[in-house]
DSSP file (Angstrom, degrees, kcal/mol; ACC not computed):
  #  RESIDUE AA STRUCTURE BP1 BP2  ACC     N-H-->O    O-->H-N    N-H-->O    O-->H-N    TCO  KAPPA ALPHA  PHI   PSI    X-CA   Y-CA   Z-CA
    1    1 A X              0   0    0      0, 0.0     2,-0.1     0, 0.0     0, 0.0   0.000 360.0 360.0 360.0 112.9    0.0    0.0    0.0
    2    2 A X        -     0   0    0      1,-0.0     2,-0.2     0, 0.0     0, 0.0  -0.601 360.0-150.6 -76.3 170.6    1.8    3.3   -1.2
    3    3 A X        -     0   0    0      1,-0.3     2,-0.1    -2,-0.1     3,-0.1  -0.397  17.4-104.4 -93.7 176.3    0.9    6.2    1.2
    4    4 A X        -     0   0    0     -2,-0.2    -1,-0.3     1,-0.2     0, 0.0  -0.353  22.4-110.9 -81.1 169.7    0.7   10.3    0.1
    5    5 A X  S >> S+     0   0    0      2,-0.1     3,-2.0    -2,-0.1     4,-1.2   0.950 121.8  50.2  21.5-117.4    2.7   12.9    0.6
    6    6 A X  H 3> S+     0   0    0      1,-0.4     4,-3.0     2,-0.3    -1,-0.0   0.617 107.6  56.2  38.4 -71.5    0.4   14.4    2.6
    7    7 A X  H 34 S+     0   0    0      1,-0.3    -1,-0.4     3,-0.2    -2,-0.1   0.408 107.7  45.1 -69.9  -4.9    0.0   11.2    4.7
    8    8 A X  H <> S+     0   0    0     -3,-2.0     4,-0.6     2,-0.1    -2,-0.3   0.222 108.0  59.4-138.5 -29.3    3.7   10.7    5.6
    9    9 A X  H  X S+     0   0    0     -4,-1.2     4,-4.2     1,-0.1     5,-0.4   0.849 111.0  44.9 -69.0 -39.8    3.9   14.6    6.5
   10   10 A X  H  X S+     0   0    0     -4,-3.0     4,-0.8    -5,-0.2     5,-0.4   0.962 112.8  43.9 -73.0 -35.6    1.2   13.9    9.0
   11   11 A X  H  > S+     0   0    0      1,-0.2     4,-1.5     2,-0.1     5,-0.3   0.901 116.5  51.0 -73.9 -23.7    2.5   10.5   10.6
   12   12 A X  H  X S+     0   0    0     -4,-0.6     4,-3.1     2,-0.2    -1,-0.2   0.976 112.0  46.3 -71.5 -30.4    6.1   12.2   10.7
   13   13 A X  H ><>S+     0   0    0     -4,-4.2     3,-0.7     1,-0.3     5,-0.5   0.938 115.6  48.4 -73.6 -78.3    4.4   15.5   12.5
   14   14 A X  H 3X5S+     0   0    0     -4,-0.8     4,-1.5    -5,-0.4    -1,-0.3   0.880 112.7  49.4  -9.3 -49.2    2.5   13.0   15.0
   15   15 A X  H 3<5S+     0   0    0     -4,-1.5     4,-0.3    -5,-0.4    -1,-0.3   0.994 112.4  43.0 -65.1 -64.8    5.6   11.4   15.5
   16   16 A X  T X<5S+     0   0    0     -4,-3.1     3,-0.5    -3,-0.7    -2,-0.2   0.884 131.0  23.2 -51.0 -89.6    7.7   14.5   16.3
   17   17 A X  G >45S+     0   0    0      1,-0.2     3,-2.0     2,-0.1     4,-0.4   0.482  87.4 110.1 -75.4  -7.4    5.1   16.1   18.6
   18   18 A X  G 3<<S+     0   0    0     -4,-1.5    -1,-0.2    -5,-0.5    -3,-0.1   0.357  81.4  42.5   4.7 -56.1    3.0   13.3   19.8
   19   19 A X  G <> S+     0   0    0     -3,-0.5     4,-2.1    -4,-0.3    -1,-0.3   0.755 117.0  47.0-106.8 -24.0    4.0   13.2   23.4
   20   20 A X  H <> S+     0   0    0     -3,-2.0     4,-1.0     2,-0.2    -1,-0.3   0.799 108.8  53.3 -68.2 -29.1    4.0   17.1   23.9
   21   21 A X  H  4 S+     0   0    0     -4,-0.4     4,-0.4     2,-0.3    -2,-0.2   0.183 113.6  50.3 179.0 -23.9    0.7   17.4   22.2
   22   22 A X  H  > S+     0   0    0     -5,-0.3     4,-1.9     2,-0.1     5,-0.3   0.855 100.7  53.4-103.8 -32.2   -0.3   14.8   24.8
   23   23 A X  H >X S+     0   0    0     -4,-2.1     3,-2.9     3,-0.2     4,-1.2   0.907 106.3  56.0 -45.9 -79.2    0.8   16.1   27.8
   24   24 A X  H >X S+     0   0    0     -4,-1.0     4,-2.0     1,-0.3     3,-1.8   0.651 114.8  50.7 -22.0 -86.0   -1.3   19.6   26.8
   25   25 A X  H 3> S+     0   0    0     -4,-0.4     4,-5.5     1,-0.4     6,-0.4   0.817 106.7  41.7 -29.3 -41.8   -4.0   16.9   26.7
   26   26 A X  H <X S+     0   0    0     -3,-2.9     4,-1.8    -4,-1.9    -1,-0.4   0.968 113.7  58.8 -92.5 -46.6   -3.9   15.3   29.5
   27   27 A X  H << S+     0   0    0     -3,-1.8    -2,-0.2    -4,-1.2    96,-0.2   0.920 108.5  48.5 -40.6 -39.6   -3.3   18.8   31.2
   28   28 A X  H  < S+     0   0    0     -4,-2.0    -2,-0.2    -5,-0.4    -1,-0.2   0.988 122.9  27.1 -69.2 -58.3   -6.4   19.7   29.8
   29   29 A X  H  < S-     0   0    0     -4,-5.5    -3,-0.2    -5,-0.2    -2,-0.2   0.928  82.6-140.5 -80.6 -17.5   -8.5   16.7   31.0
   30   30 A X  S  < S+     0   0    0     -4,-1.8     2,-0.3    -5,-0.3    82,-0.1   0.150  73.3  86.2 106.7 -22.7   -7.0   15.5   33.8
   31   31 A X  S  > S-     0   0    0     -6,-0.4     4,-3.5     1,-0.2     5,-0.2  -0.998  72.3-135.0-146.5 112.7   -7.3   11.9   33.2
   32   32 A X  H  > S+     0   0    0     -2,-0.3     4,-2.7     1,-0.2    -1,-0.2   0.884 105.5  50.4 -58.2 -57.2   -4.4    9.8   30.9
   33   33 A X  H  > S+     0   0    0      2,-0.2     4,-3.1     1,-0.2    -1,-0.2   0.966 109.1  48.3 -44.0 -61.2   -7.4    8.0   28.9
   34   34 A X  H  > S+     0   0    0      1,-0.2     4,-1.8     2,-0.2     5,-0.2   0.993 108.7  55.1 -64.5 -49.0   -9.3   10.9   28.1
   35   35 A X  H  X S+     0   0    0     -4,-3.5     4,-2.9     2,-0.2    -2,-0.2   0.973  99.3  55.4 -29.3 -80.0   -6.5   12.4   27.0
   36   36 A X  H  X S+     0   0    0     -4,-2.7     4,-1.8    -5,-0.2    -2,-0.2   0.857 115.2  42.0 -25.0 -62.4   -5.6    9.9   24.8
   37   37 A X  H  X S+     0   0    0     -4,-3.1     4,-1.4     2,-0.2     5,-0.4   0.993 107.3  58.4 -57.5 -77.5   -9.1   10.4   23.2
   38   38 A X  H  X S+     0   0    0     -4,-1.8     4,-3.0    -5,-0.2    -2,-0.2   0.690 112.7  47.0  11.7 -75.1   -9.1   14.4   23.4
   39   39 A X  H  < S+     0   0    0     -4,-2.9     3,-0.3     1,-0.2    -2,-0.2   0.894 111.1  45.6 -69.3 -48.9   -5.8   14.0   21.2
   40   40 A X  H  X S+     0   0    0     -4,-1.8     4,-0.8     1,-0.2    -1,-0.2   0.885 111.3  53.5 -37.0 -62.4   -7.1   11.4   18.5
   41   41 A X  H >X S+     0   0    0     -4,-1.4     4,-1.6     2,-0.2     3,-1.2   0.909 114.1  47.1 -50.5 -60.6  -10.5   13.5   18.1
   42   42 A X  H 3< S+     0   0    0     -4,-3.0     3,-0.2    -5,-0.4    28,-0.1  -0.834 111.4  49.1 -76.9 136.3   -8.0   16.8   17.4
   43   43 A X  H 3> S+     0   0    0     -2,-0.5     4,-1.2     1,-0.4    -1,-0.3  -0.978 104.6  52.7 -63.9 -17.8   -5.9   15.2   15.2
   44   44 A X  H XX S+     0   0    0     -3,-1.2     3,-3.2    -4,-0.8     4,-0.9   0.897 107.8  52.6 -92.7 -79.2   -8.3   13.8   13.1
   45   45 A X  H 3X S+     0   0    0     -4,-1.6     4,-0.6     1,-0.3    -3,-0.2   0.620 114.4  51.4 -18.3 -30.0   -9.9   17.3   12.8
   46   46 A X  H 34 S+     0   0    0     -2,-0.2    -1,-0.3     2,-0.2    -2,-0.2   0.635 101.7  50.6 -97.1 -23.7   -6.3   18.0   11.9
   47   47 A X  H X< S+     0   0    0     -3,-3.2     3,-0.6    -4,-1.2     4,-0.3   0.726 112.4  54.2 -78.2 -15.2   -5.5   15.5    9.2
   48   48 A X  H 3< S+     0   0    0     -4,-0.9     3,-0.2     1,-0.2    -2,-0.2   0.735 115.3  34.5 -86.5 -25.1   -8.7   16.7    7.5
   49   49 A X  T 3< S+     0   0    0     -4,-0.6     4,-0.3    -5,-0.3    -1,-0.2  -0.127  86.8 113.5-117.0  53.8   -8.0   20.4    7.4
   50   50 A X  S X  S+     0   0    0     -3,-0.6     3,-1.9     2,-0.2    -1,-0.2   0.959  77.0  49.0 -85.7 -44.5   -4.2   19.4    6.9
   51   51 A X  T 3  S+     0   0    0      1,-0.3    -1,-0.2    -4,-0.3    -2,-0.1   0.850 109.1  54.0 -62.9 -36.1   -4.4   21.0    3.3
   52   52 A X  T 3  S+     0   0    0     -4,-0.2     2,-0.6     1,-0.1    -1,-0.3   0.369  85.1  81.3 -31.2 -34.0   -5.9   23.9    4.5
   53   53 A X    <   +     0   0    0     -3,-1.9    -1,-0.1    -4,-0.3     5,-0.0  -0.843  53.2 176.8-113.4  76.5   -3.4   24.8    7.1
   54   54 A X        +     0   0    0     -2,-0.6     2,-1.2     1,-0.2    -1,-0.1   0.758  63.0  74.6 -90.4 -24.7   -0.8   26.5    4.7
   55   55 A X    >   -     0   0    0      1,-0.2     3,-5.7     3,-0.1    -1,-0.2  -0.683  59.8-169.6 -98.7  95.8    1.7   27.5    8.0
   56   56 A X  T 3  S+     0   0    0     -2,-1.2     3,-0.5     1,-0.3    -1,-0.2   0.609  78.3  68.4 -72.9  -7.7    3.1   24.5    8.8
   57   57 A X  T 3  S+     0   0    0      1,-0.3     2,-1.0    -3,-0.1     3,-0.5   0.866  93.8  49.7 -66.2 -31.1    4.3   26.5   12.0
   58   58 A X  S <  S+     0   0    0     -3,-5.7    -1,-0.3     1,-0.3    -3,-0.1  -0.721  78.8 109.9-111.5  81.0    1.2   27.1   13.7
   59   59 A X  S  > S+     0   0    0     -2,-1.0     4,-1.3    -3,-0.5    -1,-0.3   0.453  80.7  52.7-112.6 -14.2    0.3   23.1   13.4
   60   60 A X  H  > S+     0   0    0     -3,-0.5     4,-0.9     2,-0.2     5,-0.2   0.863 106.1  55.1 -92.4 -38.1    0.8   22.9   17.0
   61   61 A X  H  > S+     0   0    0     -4,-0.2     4,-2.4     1,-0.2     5,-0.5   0.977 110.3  43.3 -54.0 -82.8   -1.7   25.8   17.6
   62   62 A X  H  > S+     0   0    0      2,-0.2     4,-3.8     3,-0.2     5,-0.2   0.887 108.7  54.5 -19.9 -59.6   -4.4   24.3   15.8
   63   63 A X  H >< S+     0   0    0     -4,-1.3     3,-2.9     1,-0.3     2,-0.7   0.597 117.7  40.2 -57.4-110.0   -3.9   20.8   17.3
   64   64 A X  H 3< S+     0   0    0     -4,-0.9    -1,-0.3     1,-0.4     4,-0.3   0.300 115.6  51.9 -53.4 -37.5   -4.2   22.6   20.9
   65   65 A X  H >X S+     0   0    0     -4,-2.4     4,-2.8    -2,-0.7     3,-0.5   0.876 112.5  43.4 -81.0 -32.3   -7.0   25.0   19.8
   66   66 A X  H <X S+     0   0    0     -4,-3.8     4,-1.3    -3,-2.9    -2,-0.2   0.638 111.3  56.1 -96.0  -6.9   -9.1   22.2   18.4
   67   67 A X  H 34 S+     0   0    0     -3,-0.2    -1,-0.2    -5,-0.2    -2,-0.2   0.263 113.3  39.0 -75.9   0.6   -8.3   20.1   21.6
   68   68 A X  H <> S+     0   0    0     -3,-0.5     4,-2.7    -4,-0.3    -2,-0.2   0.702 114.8  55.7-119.9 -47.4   -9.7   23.0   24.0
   69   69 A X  H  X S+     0   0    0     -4,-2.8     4,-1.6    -5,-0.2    -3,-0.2   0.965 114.4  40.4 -46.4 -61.5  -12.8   23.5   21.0
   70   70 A X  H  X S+     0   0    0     -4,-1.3     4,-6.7     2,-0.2    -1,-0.1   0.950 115.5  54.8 -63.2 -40.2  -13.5   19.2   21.7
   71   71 A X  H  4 S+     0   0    0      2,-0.2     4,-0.2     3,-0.1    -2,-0.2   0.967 109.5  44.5 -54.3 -79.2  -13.0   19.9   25.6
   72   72 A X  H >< S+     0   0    0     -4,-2.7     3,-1.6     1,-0.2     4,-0.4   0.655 113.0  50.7 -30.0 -89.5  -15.7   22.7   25.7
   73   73 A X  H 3X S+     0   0    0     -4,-1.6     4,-1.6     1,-0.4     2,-1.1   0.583 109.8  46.8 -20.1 -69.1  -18.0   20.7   23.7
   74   74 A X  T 3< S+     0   0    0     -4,-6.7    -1,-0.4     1,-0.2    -2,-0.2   0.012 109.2  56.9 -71.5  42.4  -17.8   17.7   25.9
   75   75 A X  T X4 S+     0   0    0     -3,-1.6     3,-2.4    -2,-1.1    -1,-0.2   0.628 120.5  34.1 -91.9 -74.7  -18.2   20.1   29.4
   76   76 A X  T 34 S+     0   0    0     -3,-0.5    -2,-0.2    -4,-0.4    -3,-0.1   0.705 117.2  50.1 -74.9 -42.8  -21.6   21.3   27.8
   77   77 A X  T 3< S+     0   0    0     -4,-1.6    -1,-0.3    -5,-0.3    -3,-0.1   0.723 102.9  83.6 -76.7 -41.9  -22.4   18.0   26.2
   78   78 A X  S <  S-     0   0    0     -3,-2.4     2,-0.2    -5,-0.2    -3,-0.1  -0.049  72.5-133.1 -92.7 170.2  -21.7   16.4   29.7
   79   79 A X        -     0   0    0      1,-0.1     2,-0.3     2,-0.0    -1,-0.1  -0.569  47.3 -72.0 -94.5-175.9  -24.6   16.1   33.2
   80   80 A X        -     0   0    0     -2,-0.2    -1,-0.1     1,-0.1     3,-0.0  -0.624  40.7-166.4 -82.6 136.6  -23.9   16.8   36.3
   81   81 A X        +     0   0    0     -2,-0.3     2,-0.4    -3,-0.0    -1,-0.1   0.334  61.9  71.7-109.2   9.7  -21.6   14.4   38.0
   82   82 A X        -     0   0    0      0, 0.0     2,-0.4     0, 0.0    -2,-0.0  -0.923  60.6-141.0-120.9 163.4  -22.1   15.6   41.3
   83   83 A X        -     0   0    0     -2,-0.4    -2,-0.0     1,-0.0     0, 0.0  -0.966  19.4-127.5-123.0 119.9  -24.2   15.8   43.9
   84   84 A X        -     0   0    0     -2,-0.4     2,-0.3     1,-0.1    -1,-0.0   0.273  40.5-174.3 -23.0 136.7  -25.4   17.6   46.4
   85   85 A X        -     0   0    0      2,-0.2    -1,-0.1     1,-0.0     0, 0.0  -0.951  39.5-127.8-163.7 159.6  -25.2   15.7   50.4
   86   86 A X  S    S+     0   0    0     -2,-0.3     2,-0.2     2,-0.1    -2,-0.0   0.486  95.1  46.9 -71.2 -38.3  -26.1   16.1   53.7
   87   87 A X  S    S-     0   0    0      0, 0.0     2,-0.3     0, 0.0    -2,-0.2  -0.533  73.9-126.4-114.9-160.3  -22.6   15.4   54.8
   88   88 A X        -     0   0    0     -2,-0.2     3,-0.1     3,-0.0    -2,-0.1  -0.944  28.0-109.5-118.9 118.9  -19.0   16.5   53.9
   89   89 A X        -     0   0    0     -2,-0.3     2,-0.2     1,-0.1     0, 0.0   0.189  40.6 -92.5 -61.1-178.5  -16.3   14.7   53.1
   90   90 A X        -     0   0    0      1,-0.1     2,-0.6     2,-0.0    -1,-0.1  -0.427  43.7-129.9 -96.1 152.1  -13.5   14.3   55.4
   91   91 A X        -     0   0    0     -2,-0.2     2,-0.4    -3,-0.1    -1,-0.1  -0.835  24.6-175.1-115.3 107.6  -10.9   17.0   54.5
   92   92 A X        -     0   0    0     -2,-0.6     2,-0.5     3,-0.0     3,-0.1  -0.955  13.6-152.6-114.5 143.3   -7.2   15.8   53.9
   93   93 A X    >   -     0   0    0     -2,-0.4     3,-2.5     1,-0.1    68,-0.1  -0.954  28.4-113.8-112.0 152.7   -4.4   18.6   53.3
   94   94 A X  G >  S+     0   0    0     66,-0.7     3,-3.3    -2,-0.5    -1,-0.1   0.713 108.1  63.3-179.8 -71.4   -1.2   18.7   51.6
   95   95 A X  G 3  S+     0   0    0      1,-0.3    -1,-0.5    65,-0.2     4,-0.2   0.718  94.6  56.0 -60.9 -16.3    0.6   19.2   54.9
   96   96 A X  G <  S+     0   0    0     -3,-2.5    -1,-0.3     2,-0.1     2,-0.3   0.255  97.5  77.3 -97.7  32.4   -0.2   16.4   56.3
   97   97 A X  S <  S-     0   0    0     -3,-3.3     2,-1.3     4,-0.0     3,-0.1  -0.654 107.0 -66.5-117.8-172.2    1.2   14.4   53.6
   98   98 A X    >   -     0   0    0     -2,-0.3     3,-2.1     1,-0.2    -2,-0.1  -0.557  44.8-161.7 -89.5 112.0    4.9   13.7   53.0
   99   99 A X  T 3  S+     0   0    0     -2,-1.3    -1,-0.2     1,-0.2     4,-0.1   0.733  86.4  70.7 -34.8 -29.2    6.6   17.5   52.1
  100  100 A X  T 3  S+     0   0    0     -3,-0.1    -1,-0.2     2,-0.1     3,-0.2   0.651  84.9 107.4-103.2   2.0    9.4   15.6   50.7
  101  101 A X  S <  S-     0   0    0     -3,-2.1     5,-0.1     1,-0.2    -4,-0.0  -0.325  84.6 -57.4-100.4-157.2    7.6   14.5   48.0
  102  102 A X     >  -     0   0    0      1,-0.1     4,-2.4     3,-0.1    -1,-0.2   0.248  38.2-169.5 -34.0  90.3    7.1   14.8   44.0
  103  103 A X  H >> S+     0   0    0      2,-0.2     3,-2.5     1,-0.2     4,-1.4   0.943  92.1  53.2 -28.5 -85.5    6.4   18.4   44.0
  104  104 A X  H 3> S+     0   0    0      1,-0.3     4,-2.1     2,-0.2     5,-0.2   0.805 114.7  48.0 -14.1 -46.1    5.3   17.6   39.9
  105  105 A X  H 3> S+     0   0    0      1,-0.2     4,-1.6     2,-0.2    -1,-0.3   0.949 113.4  42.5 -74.2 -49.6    3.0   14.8   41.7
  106  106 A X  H <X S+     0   0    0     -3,-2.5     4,-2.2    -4,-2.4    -2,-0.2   0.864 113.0  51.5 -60.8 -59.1    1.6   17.1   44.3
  107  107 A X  H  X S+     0   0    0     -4,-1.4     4,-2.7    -5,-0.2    -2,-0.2   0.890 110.3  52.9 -66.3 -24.1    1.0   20.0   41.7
  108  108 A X  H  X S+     0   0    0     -4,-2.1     4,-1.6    -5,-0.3    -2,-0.2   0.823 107.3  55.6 -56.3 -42.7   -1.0   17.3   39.3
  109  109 A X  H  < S+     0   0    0     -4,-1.6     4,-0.3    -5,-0.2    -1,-0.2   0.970 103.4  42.3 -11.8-108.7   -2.7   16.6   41.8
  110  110 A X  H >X S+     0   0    0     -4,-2.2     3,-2.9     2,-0.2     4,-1.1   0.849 116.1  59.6 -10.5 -76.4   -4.1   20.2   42.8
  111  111 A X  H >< S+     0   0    0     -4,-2.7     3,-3.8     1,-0.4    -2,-0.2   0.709 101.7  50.2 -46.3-109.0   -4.6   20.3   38.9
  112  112 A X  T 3< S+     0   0    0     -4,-1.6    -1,-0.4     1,-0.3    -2,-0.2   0.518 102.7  62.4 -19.2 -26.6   -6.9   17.2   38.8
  113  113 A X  T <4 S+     0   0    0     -3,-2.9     2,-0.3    -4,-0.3    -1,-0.3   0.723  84.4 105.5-104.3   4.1   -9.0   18.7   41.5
  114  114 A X  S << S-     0   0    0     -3,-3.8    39,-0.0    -4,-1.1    43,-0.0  -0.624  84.1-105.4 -70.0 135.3  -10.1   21.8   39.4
  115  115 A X     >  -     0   0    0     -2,-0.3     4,-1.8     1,-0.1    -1,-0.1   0.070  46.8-105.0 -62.3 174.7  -12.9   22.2   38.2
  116  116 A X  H  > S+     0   0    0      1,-0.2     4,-0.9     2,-0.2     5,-0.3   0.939 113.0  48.4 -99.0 -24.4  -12.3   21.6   34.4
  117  117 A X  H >> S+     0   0    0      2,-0.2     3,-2.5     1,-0.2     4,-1.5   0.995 110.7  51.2 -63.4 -47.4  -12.4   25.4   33.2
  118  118 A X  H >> S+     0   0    0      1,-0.3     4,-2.4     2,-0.2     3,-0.6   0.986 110.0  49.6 -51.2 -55.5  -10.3   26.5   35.7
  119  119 A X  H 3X S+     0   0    0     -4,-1.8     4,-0.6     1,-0.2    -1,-0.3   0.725 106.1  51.2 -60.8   1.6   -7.9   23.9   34.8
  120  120 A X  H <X S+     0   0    0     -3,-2.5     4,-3.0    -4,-0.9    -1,-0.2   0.667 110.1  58.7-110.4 -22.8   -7.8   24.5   31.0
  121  121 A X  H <X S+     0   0    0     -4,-1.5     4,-1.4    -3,-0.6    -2,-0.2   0.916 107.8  43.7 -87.0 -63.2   -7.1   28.3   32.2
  122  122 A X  H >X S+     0   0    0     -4,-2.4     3,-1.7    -5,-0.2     4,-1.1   0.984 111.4  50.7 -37.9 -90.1   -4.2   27.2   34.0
  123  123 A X  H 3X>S+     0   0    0     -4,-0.6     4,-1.7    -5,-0.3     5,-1.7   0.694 111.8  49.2 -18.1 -52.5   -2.9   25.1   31.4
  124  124 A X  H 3X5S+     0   0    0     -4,-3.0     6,-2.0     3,-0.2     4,-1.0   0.973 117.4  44.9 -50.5 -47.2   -3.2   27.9   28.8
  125  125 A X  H <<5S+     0   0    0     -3,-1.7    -2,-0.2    -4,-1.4    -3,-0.1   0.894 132.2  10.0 -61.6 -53.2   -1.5   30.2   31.1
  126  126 A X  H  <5S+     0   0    0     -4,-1.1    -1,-0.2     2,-0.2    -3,-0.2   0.379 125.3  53.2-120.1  25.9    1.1   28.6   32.4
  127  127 A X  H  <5S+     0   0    0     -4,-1.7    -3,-0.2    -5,-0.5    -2,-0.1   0.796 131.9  14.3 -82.6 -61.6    1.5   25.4   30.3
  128  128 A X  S  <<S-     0   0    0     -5,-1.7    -2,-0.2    -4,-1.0    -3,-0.1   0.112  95.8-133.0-118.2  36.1    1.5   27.1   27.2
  129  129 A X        +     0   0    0     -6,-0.3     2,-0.2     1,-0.1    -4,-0.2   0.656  43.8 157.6  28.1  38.7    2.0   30.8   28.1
  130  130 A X        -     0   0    0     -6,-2.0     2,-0.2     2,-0.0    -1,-0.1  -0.542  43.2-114.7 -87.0-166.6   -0.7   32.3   26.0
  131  131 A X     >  -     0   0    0     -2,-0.2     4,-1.2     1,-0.1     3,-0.1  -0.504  31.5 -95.6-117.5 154.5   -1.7   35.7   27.3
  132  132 A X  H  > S+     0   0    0      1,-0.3     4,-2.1     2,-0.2     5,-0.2   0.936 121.7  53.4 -68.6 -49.4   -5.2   36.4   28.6
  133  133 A X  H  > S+     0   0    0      1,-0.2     4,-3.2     2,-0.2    -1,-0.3   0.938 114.6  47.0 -56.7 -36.9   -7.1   37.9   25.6
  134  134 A X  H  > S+     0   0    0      1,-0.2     4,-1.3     2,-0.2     3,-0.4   0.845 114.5  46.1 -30.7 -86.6   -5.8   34.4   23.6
  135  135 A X  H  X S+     0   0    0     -4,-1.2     4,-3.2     1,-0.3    -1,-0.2   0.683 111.1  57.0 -17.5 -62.9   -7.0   32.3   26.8
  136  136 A X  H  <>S+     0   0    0     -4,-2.1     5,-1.2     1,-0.2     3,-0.4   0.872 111.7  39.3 -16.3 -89.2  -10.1   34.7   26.3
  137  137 A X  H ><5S+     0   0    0     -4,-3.2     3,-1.5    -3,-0.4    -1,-0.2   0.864 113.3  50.0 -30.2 -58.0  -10.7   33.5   22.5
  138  138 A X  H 3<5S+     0   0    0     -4,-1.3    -1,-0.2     1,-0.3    -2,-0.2   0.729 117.6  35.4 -94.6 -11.3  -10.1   30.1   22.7
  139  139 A X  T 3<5S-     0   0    0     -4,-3.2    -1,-0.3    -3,-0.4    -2,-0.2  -0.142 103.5-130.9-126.0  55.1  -12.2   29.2   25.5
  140  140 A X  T < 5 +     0   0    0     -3,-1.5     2,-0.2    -5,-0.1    -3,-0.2   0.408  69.6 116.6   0.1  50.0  -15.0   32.0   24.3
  141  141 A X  S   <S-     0   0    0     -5,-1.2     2,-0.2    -6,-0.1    -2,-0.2  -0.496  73.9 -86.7-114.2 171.0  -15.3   33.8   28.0
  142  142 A X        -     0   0    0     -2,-0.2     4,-0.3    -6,-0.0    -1,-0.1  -0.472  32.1-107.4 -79.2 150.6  -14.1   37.8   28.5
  143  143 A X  S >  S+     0   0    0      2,-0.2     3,-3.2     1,-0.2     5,-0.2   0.788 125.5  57.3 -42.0 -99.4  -10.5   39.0   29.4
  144  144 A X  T 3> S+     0   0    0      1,-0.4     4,-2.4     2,-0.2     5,-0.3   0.382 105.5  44.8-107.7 -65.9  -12.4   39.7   33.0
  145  145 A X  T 34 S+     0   0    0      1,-0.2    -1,-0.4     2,-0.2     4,-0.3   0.469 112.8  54.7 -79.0  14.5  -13.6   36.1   33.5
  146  146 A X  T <> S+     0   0    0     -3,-3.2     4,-3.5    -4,-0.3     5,-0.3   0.916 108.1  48.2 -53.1 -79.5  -10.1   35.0   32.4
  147  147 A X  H  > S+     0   0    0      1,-0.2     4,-2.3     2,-0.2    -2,-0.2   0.763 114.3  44.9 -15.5 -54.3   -8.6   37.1   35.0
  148  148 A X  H  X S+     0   0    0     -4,-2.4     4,-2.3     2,-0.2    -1,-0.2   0.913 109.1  49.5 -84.9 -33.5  -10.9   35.9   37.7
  149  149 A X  H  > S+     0   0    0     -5,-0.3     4,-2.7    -4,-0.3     3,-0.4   0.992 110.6  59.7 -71.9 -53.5  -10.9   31.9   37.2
  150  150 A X  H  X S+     0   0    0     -4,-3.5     4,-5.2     1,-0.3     5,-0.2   0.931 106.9  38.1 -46.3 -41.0   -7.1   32.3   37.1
  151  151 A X  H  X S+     0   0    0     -4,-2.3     4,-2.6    -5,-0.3    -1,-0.3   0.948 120.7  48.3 -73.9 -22.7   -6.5   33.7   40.3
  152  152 A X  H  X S+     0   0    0     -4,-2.3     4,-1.0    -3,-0.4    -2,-0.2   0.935 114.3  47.7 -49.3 -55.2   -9.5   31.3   41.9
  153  153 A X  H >< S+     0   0    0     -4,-2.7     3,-1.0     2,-0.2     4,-0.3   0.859 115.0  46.1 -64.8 -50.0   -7.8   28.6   40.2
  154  154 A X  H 3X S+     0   0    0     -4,-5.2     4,-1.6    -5,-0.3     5,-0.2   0.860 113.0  53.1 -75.5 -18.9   -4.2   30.0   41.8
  155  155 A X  H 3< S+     0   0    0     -4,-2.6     4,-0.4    -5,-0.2    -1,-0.2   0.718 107.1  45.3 -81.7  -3.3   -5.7   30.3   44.9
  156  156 A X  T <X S+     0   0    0     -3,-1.0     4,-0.8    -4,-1.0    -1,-0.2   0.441 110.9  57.2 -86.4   0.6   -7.0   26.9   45.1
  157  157 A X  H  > S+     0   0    0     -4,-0.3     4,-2.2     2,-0.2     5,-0.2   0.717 107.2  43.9 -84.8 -34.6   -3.7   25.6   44.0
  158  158 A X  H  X>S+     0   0    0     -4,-1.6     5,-2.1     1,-0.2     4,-1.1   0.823 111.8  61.9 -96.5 -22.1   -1.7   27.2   46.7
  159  159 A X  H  45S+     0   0    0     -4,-0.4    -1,-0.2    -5,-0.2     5,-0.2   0.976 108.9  36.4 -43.1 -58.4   -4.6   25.9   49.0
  160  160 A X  H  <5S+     0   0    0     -4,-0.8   -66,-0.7     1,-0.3   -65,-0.2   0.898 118.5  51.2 -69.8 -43.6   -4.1   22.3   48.2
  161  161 A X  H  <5S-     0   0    0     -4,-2.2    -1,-0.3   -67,-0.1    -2,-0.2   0.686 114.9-112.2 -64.1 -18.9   -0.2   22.7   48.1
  162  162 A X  T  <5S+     0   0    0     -4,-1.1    -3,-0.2    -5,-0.2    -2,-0.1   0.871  74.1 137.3  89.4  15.2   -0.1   24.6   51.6
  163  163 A X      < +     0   0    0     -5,-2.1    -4,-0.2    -6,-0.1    -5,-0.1   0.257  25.8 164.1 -81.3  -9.9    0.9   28.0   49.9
  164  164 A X              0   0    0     -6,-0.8    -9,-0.0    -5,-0.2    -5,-0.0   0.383 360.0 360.0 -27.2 132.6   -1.2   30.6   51.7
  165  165 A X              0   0    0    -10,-0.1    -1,-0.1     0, 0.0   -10,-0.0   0.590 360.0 360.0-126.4 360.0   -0.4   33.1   51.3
């Protein structure tokens, strides 16, 4: 079976950025599996408007914009998975786990237990360091509610980490 052009530019780009292009993913959902999916779903959106996409620079933009485009959907798309109770669960913090470990592990953590805009917020900011109006655009909120989830978001981070500040 010969392959394209075309088709061999795309497995090579896949190849090269694959595993960055999954981290982003898995920053974005949270969850290694869904990840995995995320990135398949954006990449096949991206092998279809590969002709299309004449700046072979911004291929990593795309992929990431159309991985944050699938995310939204499936937050709107999804029910509510919590519920409301009577009681509260039992409250464990940071400090009373072992200090001396995986920071990385610790902050992933935190991460996983943001709500998921606030986590894609983060991730824009300071994963892939675009700048609020971007963030703005690509998850189609205002500069203002940019602003505001981030700092909620950094103040529930430093919460969980033990950071008060």
């Amino acid at each position: 079976m010969q392959t394209t052009g075309r088709e061999d530019e795309f497995r090579e780009y896949v190849r090269a950025r694959g595993p960055a292009l999954l981290r982003a993913a898995h920053q974005l959902t949270g969850h290694p599996l869904d990840a995995e999916d995320l990135l398949q779903n954006a990449l096949t959106k991206t092998y279809l408007a590969w002709d299309r996409i004449e700046d072979r620079g911004a291929l990593d933009g795309y992929v990431r914009r159309a991985m944050v485009n699938i995310n939204i959907s499936q937050w709107r798309r999804r029910k509510l998975e919590e519920y409301p109770s009577d009681e509260l669960p039992e409250v464990t913090t940071v400090a009373a786990q072992d200090v001396a470990g995986d920071v990385h592990e610790l902050l992933e953590q935190a991460l996983d237990e943001l709500p998921e805009r606030m986590r894609a917020a983060i991730v824009l900011r300071y994963y892939e360091d675009m700048t609020e109006p971007e963030i703005a655009r690509t998850l189609g909120i205002s500069v203002g509610t940019v602003k505001s989830t981030v700092s909620r978001a950094m103040a529930k981070l430093r919460s969980a980490l033990g950071l008060q500040t």
